[in-house]
C-alpha positions as CSV (number, residue, x, y, z in Angstrom):
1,X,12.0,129.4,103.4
2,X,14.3,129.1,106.3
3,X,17.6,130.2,106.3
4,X,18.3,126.7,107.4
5,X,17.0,124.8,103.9
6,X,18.7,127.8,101.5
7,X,21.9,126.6,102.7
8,X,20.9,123.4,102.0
9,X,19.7,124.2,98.5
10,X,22.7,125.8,97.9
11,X,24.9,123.0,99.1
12,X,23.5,120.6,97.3
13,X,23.6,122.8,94.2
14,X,26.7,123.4,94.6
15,X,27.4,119.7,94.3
16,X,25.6,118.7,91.3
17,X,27.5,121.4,89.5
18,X,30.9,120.2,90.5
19,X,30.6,116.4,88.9
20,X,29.4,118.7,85.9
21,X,32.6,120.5,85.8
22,X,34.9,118.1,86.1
23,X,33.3,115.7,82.9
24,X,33.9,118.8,80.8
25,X,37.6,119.0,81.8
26,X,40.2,116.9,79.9
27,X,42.9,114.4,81.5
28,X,46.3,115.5,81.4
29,X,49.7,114.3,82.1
30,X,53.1,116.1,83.2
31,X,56.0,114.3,83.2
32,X,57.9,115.1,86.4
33,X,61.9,115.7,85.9
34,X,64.9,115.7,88.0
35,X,68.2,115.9,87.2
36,X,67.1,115.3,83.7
37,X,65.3,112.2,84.2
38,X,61.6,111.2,84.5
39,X,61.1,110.2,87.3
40,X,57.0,110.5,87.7
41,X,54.3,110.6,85.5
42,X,51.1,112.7,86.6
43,X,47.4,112.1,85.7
44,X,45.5,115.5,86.6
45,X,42.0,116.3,85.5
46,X,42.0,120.1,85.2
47,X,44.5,121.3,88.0
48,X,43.5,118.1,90.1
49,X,46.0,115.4,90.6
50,X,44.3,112.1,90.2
51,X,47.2,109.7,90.5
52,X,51.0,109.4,89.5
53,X,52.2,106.8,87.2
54,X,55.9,105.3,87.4
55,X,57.4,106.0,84.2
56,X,58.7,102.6,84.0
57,X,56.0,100.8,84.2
58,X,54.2,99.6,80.8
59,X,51.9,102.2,81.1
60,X,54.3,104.7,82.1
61,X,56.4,103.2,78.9
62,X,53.2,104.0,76.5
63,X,52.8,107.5,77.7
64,X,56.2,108.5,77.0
65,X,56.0,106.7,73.5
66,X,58.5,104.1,74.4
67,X,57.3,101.0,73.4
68,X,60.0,99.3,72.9
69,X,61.2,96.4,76.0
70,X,63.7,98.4,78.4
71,X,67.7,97.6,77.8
72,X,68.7,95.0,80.1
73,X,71.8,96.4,82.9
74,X,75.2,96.1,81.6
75,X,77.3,94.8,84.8
């Protein structure tokens, strides 16, 4: 075997084990704070961030357990 094709065995190895890691791995979400405010939402699989979500969005609303329709701006 050349030393070309092990690295290639190992590459590819390498990458069949990764999809496999990542199934086993749960979805978690952060809510992202600033000046005591949420102001993000974050999706990560294990310590991958996958996407952010707006916390206002219905979506956003669900996560957070606010299901109710947002208060409409006082002027």
């Amino acid at each position: 075997m050349s030393e070309e094709s092990a690295i290639e065995n190992t590459v590819e190895n390498a990458a069949d084990a990764a999809p496999a890691q990542e199934a086993h791995e749960e979805l978690s979400y952060h809510a992202v704070q600033k000046d005591g405010n949420i102001t993000a939402i974050w999706e990560m699989r294990g310590r991958k961030h996958l996407r952010t979500i707006d916390p206002r969005s219905e979506e956003g609303r669900h996560l957070l357990g606010n299901h109710e329709e947002p208060e409409a701006p006082q002027h």
